[in-house]
C-alpha positions in Angstrom: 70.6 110.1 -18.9 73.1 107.7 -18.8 73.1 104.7 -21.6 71.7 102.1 -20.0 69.0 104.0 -18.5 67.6 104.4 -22.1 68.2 100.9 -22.9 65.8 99.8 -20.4 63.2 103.1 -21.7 63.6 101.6 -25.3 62.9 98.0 -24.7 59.3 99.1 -22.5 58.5 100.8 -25.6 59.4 98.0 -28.0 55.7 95.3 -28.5 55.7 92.2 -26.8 56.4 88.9 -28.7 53.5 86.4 -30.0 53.2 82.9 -28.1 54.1 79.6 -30.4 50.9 77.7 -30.3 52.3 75.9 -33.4 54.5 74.2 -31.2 52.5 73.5 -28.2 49.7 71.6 -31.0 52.8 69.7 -31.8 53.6 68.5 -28.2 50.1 67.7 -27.6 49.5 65.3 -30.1 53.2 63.7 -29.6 51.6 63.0 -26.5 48.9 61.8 -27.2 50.0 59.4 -29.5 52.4 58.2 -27.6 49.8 57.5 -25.4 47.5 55.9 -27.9 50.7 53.7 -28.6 51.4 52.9 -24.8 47.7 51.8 -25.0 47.9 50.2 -28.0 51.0 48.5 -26.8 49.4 47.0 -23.5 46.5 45.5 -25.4 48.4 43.7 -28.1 50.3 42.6 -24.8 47.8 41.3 -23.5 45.7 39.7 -26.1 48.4 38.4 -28.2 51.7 37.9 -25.9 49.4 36.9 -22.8 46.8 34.5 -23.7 47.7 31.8 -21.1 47.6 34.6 -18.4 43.7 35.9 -19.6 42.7 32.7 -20.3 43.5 31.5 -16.5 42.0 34.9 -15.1 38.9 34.0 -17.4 38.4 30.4 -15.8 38.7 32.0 -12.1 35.3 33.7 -12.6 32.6 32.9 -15.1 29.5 31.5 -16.0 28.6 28.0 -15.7 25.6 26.0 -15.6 25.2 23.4 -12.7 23.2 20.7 -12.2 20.1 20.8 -9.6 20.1 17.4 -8.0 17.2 15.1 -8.1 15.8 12.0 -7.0 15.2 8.7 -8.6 11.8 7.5 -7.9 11.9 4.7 -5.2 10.5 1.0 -5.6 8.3 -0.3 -3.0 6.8 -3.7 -2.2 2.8 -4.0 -2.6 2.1 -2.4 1.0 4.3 0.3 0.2 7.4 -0.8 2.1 10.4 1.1 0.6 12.6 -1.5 -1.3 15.1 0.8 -3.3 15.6 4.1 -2.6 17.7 7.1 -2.9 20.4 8.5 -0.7 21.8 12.3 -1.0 25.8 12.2 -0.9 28.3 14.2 -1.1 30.5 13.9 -4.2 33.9 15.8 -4.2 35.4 17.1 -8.1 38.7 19.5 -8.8 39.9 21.8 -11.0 43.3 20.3 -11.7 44.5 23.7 -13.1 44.2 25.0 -9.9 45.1 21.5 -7.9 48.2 20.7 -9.3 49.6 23.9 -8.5 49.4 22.9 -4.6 51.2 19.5 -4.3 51.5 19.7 -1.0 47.9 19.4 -0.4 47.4 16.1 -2.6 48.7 13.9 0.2 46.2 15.1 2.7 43.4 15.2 0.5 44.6 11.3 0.0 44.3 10.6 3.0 40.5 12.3 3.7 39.7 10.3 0.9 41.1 7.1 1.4 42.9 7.4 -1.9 46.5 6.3 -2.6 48.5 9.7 -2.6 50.8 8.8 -5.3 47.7 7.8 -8.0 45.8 11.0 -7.0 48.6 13.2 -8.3 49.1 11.2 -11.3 45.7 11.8 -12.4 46.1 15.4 -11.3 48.8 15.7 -13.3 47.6 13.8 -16.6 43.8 16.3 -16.1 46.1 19.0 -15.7 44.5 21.3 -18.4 40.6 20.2 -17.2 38.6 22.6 -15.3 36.9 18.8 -13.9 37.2 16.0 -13.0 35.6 14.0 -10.5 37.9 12.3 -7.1 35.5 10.1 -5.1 31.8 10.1 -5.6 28.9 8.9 -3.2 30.8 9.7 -0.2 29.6 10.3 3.9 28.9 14.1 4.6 30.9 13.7 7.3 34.2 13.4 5.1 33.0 15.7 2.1 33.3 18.1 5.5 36.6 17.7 5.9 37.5 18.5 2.4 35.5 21.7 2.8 37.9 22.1 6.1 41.3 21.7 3.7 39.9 23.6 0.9 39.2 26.9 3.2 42.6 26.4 4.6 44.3 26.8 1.4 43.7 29.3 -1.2 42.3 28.7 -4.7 43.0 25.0 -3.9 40.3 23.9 -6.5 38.7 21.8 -5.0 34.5 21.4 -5.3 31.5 19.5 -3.1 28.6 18.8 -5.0 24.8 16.4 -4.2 24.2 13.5 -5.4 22.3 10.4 -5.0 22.9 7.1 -4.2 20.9 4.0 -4.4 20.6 1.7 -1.3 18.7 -1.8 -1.1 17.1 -2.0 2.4 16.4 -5.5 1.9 19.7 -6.7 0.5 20.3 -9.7 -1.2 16.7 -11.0 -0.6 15.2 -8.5 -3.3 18.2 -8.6 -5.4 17.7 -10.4 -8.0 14.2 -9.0 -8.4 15.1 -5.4 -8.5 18.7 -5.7 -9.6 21.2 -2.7 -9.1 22.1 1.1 -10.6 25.8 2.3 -12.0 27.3 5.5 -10.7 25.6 7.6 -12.9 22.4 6.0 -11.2 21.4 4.2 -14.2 19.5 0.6 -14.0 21.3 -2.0 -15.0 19.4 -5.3 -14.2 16.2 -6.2 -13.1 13.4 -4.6 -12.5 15.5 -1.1 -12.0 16.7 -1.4 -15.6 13.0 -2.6 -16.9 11.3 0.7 -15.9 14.3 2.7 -16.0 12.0 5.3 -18.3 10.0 6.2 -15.4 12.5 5.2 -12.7 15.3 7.5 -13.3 15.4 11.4 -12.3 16.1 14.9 -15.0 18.3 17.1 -13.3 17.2 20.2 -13.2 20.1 23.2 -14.4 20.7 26.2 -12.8 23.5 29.4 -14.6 25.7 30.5 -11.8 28.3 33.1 -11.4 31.5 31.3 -9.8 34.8 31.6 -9.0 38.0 29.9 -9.7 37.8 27.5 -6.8 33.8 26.4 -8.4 32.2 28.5 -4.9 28.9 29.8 -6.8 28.7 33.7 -6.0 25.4 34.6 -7.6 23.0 32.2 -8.8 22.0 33.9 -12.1 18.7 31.9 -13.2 17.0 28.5 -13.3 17.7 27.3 -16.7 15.6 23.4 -16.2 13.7 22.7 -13.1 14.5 19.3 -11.6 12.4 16.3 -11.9 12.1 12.9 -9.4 11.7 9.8 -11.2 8.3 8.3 -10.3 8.4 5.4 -7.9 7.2 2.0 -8.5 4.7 0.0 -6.7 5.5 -4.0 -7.4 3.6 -7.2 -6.6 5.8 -8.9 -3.9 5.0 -9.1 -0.6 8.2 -7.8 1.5 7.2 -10.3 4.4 6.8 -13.3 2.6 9.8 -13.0 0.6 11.7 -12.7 3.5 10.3 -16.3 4.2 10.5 -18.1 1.0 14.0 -16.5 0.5 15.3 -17.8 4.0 13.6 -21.5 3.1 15.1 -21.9 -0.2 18.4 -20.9 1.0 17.7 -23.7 4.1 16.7 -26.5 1.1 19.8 -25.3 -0.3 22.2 -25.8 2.4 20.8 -28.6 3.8 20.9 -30.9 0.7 24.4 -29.1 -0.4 22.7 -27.9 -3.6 24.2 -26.2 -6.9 21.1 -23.4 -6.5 17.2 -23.3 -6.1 14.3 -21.1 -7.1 10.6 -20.4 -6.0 7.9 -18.1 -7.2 4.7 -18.1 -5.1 1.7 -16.3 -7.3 -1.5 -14.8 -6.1 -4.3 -17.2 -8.1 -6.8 -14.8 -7.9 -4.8 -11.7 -9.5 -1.9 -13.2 -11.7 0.5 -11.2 -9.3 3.9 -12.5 -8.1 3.8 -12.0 -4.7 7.2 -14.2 -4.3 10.3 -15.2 -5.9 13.7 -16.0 -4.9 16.7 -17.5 -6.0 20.0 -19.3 -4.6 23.0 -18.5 -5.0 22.3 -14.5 -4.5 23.9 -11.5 -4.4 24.1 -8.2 -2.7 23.0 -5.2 -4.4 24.2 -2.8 -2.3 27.8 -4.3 -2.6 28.8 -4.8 -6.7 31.9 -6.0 -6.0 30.3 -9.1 -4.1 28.5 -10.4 -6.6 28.7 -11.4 -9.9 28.1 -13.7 -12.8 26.1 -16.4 -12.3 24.8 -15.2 -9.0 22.9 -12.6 -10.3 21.0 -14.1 -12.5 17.0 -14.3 -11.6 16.5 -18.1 -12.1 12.9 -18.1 -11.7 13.1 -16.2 -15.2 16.0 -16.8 -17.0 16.8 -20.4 -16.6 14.9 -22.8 -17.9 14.1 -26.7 -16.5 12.9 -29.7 -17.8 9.5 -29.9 -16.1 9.5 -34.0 -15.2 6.4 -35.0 -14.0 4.9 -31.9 -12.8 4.0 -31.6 -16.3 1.3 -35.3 -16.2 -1.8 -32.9 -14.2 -1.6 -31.3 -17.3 -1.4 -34.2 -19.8 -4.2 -36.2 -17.9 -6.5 -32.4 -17.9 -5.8 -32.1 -21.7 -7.4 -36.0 -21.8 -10.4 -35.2 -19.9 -11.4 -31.8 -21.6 -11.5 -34.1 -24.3 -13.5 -37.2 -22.7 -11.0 -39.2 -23.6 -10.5 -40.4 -19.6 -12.2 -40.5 -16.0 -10.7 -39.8 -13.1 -11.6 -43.5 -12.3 -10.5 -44.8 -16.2 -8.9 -47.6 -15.6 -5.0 -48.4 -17.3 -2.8 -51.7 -17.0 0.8 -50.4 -16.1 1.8 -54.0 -16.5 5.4 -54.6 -15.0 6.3 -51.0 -14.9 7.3 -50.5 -18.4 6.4 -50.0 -21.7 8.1 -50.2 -25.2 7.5 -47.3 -27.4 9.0 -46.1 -30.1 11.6 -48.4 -30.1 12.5 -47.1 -26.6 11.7 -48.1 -22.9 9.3 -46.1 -20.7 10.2 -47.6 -17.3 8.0 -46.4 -13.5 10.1 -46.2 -10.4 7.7 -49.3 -9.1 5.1 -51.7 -11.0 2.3 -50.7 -10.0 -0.2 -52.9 -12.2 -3.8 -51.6 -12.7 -3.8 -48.1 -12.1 -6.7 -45.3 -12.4 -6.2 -41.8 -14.3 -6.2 -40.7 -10.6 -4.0 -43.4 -9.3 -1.4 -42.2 -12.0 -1.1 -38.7 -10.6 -1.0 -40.2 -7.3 1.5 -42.4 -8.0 3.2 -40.8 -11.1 3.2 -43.6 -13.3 5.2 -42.8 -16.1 3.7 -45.9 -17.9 0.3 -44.6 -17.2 0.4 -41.0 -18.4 2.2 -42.1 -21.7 -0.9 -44.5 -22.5 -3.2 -41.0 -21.8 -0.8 -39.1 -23.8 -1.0 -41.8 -26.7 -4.8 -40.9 -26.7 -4.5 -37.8 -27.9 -2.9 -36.8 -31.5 0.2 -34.5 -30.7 -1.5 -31.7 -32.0 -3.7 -31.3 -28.9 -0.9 -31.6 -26.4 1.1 -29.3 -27.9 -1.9 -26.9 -28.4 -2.5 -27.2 -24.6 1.1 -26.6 -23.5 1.2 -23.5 -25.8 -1.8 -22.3 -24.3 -0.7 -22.5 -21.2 2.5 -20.4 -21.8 5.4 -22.4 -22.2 7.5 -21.6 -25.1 7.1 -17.9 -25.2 8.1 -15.0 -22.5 5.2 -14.7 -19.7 5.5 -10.6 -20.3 6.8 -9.7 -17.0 8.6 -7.1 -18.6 12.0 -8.4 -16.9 15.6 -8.6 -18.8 16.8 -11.6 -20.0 13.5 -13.4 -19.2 14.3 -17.0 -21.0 10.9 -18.2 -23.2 12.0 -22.1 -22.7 11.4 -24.1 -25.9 8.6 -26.0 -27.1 9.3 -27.8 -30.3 6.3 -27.6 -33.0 4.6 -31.1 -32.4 5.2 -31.8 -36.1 8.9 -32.4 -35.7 8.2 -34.5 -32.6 9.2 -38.6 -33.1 6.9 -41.2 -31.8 8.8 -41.5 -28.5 9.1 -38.0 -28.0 5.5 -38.0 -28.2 5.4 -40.2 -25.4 8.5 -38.3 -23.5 6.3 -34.9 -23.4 3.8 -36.6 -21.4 5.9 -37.3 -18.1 8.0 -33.9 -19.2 11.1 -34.1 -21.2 11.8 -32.8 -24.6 10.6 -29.5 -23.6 11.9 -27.4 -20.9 9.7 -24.2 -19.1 11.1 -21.5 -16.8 9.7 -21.9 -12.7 7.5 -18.7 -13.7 5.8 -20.4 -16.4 5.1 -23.3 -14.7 3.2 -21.7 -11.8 1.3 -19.6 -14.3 0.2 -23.4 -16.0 -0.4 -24.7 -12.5 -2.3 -21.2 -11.6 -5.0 -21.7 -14.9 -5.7 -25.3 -13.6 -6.3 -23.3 -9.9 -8.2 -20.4 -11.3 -11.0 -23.0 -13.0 -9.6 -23.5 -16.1 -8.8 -19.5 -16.8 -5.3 -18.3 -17.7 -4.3 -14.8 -16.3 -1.6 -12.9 -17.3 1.5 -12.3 -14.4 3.0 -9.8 -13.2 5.8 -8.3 -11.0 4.1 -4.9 -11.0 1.1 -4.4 -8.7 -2.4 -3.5 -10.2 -1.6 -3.2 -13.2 -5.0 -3.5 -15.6 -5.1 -7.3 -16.4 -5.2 -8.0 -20.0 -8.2 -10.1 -21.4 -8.4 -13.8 -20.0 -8.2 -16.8 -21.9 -10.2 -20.0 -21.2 -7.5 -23.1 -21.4 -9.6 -25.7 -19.8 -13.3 -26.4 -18.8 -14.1 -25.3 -14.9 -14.8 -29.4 -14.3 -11.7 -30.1 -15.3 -9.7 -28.1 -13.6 -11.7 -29.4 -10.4 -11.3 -32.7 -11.4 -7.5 -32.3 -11.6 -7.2 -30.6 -8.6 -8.8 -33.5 -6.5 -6.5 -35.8 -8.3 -3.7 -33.9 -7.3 -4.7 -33.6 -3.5 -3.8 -37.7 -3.6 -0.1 -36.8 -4.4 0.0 -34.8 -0.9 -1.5 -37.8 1.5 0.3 -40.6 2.5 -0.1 -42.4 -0.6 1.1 -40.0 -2.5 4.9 -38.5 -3.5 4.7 -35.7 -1.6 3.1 -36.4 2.0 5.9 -33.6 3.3 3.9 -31.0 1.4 1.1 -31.1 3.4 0.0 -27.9 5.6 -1.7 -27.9 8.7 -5.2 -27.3 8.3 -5.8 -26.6 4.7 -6.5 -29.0 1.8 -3.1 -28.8 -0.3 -2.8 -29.9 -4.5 0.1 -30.4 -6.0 2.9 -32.5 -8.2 6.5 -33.8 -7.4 9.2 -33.6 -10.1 12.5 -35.3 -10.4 14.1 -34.9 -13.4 17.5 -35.5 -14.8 19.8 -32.6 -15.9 20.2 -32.3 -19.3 23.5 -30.4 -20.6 22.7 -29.8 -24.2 24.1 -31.6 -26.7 26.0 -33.6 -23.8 22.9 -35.0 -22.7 21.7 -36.3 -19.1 24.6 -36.1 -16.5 24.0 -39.2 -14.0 23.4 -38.2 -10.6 22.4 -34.8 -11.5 18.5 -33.8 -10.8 16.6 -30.8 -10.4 14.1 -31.7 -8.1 10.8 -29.8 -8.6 7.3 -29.3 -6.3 4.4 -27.2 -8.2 1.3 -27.0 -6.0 -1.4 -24.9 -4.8 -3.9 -24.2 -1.9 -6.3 -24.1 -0.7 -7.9 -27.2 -3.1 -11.4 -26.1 -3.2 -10.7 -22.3 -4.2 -6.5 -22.2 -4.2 -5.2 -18.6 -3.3 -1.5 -19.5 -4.0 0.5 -21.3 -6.5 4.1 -21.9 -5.5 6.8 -24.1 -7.6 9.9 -24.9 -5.8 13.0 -26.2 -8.0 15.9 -27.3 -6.1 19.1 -27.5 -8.6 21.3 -30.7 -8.0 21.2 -31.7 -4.8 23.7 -34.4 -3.2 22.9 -36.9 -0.9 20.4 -39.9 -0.8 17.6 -37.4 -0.8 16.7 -36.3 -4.6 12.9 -36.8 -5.1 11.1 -33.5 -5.5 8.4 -34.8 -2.4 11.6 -35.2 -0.3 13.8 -32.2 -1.4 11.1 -29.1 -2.6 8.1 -30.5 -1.6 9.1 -29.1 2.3 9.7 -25.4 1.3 6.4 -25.8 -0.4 5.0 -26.6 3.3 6.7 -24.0 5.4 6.1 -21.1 2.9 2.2 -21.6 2.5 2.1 -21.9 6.0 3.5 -18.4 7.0 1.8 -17.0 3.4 -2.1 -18.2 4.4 -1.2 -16.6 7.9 0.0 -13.3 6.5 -3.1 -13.1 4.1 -5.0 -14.1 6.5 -6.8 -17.3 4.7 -9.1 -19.0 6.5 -8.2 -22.7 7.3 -10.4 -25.3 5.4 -10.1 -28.5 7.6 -11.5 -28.4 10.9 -8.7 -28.9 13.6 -9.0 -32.1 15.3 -10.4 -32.1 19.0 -11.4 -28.5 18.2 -15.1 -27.4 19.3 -17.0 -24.3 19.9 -17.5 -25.1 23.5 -13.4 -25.7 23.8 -13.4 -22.2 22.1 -15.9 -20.5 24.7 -14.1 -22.3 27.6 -10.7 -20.8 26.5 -11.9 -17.3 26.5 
């Protein structure tokens, strides 16, 4: 057997050798760990050393609540004609995060917008680290589509289209100052929209969505709030008839090239305002055109000296008290009278006058001697029954109470100035609602902008005979003896008073050849239906006098208003009989 032949018989007898499993456990968990530390590694990396890049990935997808859109409730006129009302539009936000990594697209987003390219990307740039922030709001669906048509054109632009509403005005500048205007978050700030903004104004609803980094919603998770509509408001005026006095006033106005005007028209039987307007005005649907001193609601806020319009009421507080007749008989001598070491003075002298002849004719003279009847107490007492001095409770903004000294501070000449009405000074509202108790028999009624509301209890200011009385005397004024002949209306018996008083400034006193020329009446005389009081604010030219200036849009406004409400005329048409009616059929 040759040598290596045994060799290879020895080494198949010698055993076989054990495997290292010592080693292999060691190479397992080497590798492992260093897997655990490759692990370990990546995480700190990407918690610690990469917080900018998890935070961004985070805000591409995530959970956000969103508003659900609703609608502010509307405000209609008494027949339910819709005076304010909501709009949806379209209102376009970005994520600057995402936007201002695509400058290329900010100049035609500029452009879709109608935005100046070069502001857009500054505020871009300063909201850089906002996921919001609004571009244009309250815009046509029309161009919010065109966004929508940039924004799928480039990727993860940012950009986001949400609904909102807008408040529009159907009547414009004619309801303005009544119902006053909303801010872009849809809030009321004026008028009536900011006196009921409680129940006016809507509660989005919220809804938890699922969305990406461009704001697209891709699951709606759950409704967290249910929306809510603000409930709408039903007010007094009548849409028509505004239209009318509003397009009278502003006539008056123009023609006698007046500072401004006012007129309220008041349902008698109900308190309600079923009319008021003011000049200058301003659009409501355009902020930017009007401010200031146009907005103001006159009828409310500013406050006149009444003039003579306030002697019905001096000569009705004499005869609740017996004091005077309508046929009492007063010597207005030469047209004046000295008082209080003072001169009363009457346009004319009209000598011998009755208590009815000095309505007719508003004596001055004559209504101080009435007043001088009467301890100041009472007239005071009656003028602050009737309202003046305090807020009528319209529940409108900035509504002025006027002023009404205490009669205990008044001298003996302003004793006799309250009776032909200076000294005091009333907003138009408050005089009609005077001018309403004497057309209502003697019962005050609370006002109101706001249809049917519940009236609150009535007061009794004057006895029912009195109020007649005063209203016959009044119906003199609008004949052709009287100061306002131009307030006359075809067909109907018409009451009323003319009102030309001097502008007082304050502490500056009366400006000369400054008025406000005033015209408070009611009809029809028997049983009135409407009060209306007309104040025209300095007019220039030879025409002043409240029967010449006011007294007009007195006439062509209860024309049109006994027409719309359908009031049966009260004089019988001259020429006119039932056998003309038959033969016209």
């Amino acid at each position: 057997m040759s040598r290596s032949r045994a060799k290879e018989q020895q080494a198949e007898r010698a055993p076989l050798a054990q495997p290292d499993f010592q080693s292999r456990r060691r190479a397992l968990v080497l590798g492992l760990g260093a897997a655990v530390l490759v692990l370990t590694g990546a995480v700190f990396y990407r918690q610690v050393l990469e917080t900018d890049f998890l935070a961004a990935e985070g805000a591409r997808r995530f959970v956000r609540e969103r508003e659900i859109p609703a609608r502010r409730g509307m405000i209609l006129d008494r027949n339910g004609e819709p005076l304010a009302v909501s709009s949806p539009m379209k209102t376009v936000w970005a994520d600057p995060r995402l936007l201002s990594q695509h400058p290329e697209a900010i100049g035609p987003l500029a452009k879709i917008l109608d935005l100046d390219a070069k502001k857009l990307a500054q505020k871009i740039e300063t909201n850089k680290t906002k996921g919001f922030v609004y571009l244009v709001r309250r815009i046509e669906p029309g161009i919010a589509d065109r966004v929508a048509e940039l924004a799928r054109h480039t990727k993860e632009l940012g950009l986001g289209i949400d609904t909102e509403y807008r408040r529009f005005y159907p009547g414009g500048e004619v309801f303005g100052h009544i119902l006053g205007f909303t801010d872009i978050e849809d809030q009321g700030q004026m008028g009536l929209e900011q006196a009921f903004e409680g129940s006016l104004a809507a509660r989005p609803g919220l809804r938890r969505v699922l969305q990406d980094g461009q704001g697209k919603v891709v699951e709606e998770i759950e409704q967290v709030r249910a929306p809510a509509n603000g409930k709408d408001l039903t007010i007094s005026l009548d849409h028509g008839l505004q239209f009318i006095a509003y397009r009278e006033l502003m006539r008056a106005v123009q023609d006698h090239k007046a500072a401004a005007g006012t007129a309220v028209v008041l349902d008698v039987a109900s308190g309600e305002v079923l009319a008021m307007v003011n000049q200058p005005a301003f659009n409501p649907n355009d902020l930017e055109g009007g401010k200031g001193d146009n907005r103001r609601n006159r009828a409310l806020t500013d406050v006149m000296e009444p003039g003579s319009t306030a002697k019905p009421l001096v000569v009705a507080a004499a005869l609740d008290l017996g004091k005077v007749t309508p046929n009492t008989s007063f010597n207005t001598a030469g047209g004046k009278l000295a008082i209080g070491g003072k001169t009363v003075k009457d346009v004319h002298a009209y000598g011998t006058l009755t208590t009815t002849g000095i309505i007719t004719k508003s004596s001055n003279v004559g209504v101080v001697k009435i007043a001088m009847m009467m301890e100041r107490e009472t007239l005071w007492t009656l003028f602050d029954r009737m309202g003046f001095g305090r807020p009528t409770g319209v529940q409108f903004p900035g509504e002025s109470a006027g002023q009404l000294r205490n009669y205990k501070r008044w001298s003996t000449f302003e004793h006799a100035t309250q009776a032909f009405g200076y000294g005091f000074n009333v907003t138009a509202l408050q005089l009609a609602q005077a001018y309403a108790v004497m057309a209502n028999d003697g019962v005050k009624r609370p006002v109101s902008l706001i249809k049917g509301e519940a009236p609150a209890a009535q007061e009794r200011v004057l006895k029912v005979n009195t109020a007649r009385q005063v209203r016959a005397m009044m119906e003199t004024v609008v004949s052709e003896k009287g100061t306002a002949k131009q307030a006359a209306v075809e067909g109907y018996h018409v009451a009323g008073k003319t009102g030309t008083a001097k502008k007082s400034f304050g502490r500056r006193g009366y400006a000369a050849g400054k008025y406000q020329s005033v015209f408070a009446g009611m009809v029809p005389v028997a049983k009135p239906r409407f009060v209306m009081v007309v104040m025209i604010d300095e007019p220039h030219g030879k025409a002043y006098y409240g029967g010449l200036v006011a007294a007009p849009v007195f006439a062509r406004v209860m024309t049109e208003a006994l027409r719309i409400f359908n009031v049966p005329p009260d004089v019988p048409t001259p020429g006119l009989t039932l056998a003309g009616l038959e033969d016209s059929k």
